[in-house]
C-alpha positions as a LaTeX table, in Angstrom:
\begin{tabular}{lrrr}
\hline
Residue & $x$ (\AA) & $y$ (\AA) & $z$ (\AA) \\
\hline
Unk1 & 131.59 & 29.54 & 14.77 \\
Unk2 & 132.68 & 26.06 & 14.86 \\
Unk3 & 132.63 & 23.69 & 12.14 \\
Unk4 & 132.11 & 19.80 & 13.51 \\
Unk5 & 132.78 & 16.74 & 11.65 \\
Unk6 & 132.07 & 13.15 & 13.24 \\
Unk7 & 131.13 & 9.84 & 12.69 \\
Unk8 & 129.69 & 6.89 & 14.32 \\
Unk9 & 133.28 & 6.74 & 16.39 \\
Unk10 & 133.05 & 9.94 & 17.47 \\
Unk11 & 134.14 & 13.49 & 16.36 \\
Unk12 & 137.09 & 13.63 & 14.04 \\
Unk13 & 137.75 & 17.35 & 13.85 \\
Unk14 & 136.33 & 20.57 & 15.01 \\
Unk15 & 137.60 & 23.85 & 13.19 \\
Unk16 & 137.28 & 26.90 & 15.14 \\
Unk17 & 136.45 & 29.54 & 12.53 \\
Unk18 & 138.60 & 33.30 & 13.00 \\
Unk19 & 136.27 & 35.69 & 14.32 \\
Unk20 & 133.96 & 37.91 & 11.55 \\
Unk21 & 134.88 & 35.23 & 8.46 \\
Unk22 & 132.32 & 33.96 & 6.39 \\
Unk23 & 131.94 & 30.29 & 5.94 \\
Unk24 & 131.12 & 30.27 & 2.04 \\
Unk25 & 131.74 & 27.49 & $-0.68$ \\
Unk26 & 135.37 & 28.74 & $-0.89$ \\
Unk27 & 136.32 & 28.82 & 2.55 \\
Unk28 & 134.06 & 25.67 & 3.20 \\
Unk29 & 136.39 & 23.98 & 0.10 \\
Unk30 & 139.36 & 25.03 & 1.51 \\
Unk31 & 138.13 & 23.78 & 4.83 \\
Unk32 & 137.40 & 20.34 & 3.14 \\
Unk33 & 141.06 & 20.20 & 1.39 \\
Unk34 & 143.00 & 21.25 & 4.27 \\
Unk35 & 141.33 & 19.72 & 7.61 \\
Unk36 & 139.04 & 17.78 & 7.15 \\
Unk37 & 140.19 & 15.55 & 4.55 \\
Unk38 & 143.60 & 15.03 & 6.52 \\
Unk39 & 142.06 & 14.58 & 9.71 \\
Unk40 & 140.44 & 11.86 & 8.17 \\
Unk41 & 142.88 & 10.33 & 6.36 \\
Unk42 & 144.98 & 10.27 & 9.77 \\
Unk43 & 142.15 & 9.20 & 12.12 \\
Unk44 & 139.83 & 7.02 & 10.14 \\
Unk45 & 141.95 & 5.27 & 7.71 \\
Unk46 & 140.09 & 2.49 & 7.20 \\
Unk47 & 137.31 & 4.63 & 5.07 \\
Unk48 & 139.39 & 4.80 & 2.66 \\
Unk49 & 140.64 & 1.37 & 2.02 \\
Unk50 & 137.24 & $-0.61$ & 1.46 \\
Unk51 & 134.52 & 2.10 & 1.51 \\
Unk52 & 134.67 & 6.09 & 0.58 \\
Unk53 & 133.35 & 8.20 & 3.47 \\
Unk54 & 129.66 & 9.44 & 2.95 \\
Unk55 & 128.86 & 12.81 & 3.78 \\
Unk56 & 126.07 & 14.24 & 5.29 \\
Unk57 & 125.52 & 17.97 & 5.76 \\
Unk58 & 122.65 & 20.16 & 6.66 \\
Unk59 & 121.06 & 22.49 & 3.11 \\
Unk60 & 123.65 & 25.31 & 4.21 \\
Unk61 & 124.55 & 27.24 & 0.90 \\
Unk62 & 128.04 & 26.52 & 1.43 \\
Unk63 & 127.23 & 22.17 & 1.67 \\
Unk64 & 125.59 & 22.39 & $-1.02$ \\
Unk65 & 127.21 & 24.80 & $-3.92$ \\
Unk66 & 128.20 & 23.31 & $-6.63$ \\
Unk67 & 132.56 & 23.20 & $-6.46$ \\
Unk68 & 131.58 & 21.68 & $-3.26$ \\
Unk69 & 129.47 & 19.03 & $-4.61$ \\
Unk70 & 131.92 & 18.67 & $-7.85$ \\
Unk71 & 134.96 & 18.25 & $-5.41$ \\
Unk72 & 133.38 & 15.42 & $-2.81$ \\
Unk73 & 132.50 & 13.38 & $-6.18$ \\
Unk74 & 136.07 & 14.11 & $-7.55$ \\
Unk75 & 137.08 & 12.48 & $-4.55$ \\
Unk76 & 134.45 & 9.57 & $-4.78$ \\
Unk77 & 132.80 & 10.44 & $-1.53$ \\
Unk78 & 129.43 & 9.61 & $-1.26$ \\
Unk79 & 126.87 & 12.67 & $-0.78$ \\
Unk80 & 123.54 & 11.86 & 1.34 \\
Unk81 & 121.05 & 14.27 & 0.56 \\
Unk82 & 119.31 & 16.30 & 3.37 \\
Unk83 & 116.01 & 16.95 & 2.99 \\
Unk84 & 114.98 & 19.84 & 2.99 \\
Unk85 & 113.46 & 21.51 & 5.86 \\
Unk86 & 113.85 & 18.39 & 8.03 \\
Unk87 & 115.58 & 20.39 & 11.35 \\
Unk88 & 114.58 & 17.07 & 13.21 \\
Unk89 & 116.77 & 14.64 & 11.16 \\
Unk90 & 120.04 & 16.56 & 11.50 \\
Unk91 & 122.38 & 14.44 & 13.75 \\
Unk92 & 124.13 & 17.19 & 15.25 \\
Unk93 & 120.98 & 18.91 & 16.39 \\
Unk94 & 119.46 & 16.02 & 18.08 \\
Unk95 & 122.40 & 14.22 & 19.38 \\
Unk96 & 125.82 & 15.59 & 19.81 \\
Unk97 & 125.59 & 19.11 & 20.24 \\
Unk98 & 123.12 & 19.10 & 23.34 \\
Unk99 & 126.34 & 16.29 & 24.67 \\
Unk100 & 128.43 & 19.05 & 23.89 \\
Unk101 & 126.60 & 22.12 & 25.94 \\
Unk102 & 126.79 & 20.05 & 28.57 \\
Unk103 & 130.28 & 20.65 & 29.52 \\
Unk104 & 129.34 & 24.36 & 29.09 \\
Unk105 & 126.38 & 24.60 & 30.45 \\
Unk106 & 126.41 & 27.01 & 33.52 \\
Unk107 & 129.97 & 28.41 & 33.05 \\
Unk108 & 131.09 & 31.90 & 31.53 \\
Unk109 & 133.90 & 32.17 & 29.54 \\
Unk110 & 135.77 & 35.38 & 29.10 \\
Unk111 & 137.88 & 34.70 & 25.61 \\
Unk112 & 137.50 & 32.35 & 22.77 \\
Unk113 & 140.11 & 30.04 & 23.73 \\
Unk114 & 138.32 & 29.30 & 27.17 \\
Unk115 & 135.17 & 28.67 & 25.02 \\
Unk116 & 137.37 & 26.38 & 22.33 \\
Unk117 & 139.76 & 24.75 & 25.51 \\
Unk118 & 136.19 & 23.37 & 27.13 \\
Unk119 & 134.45 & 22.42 & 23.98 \\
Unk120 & 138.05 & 19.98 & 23.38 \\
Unk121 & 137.20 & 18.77 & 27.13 \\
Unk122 & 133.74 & 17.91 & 25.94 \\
Unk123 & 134.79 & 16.59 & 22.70 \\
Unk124 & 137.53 & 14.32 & 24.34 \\
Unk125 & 134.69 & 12.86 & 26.94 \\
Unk126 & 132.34 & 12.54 & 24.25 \\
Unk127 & 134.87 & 10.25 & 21.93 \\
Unk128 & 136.49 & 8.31 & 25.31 \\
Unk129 & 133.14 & 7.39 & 26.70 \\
Unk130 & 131.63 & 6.65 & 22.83 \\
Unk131 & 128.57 & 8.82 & 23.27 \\
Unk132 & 128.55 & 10.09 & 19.46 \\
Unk133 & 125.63 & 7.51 & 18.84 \\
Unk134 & 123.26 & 9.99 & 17.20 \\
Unk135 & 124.73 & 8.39 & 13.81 \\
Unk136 & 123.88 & 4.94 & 14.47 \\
Unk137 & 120.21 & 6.09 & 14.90 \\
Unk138 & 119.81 & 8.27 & 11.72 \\
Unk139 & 118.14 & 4.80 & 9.60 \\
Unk140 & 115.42 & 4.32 & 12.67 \\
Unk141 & 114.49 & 8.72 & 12.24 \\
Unk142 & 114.63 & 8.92 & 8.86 \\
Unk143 & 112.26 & 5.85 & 8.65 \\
Unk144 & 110.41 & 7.74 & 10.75 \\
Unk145 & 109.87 & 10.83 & 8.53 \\
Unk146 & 109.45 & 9.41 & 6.18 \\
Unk147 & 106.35 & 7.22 & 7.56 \\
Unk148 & 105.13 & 11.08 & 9.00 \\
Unk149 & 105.24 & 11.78 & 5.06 \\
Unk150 & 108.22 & 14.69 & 6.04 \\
Unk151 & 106.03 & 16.68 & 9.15 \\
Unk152 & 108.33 & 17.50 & 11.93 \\
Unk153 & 108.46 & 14.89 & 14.38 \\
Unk154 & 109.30 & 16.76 & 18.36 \\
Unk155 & 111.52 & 14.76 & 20.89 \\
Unk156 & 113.72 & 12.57 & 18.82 \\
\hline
\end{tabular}
């Protein structure tokens, strides 16, 4: 499993998570004190000196627990709810992880790290060549649902 954060920039981190551990709120906390919060801090600076960073994840259990959602508002970062069953507004899904497969697409890896080494190829193409737009387009689709009164809406 790998976790993904980005913004409209590009991606700021991706966490490779060890082989049969479970992403829950605890390890998902941890995840938030010790990487992503720093990787943050290091590559987006700015977000923290005028704005907080706003946070949007998917309705995973371990987004949306509740020491997850008491320590992002400790830290005055701004949570945007997902709706519910809305697979067609999530960023990720529409956007950057189909950029992603395409570095793997039609290859076979025989370990992990080959797998991890050519997603860091694909992330490092998506971020120099700025194709992490997905973001920038989340207003125009959520309008969109929201005029489709929430019914899935194919080929965003």
């Amino acid at each position: 499993m790998l976790i993904v954060a980005y913004d409209w920039h590009g991606v700021i981190l991706t966490h490779a998570v060890l082989e049969g551990q479970t992403v829950n709120a605890d390890y998902y906390c941890r995840f938030l004190h010790h990487h992503l919060s720093p990787a943050m801090r290091r590559k987006r600076p700015r977000l923290f000196q005028n704005n907080l960073p706003i946070v949007l994840h998917d309705n995973a259990r371990c987004h949306v627990a509740n020491n997850i959602t008491f320590l992002l508002r400790r830290w005055q970062w701004e949570i945007l709810e997902h709706p519910p069953y809305s697979p067609d507004m999530s960023p990720c899904d529409f956007d950057l992880f189909p950029k992603l497969k395409e570095f793997l697409w039609g290859h076979r890896f025989h370990d992990v790290s080959s797998v991890l080494h050519a997603v860091g190829r694909s992330v490092a193409h998506i971020n120099n060549q700025h194709l992490a737009t997905c973001l920038q387009r989340l207003p125009d689709i959520w309008q969109k649902v929201i005029s489709f009164a929430g019914d899935y809406i194919d080929g965003m």
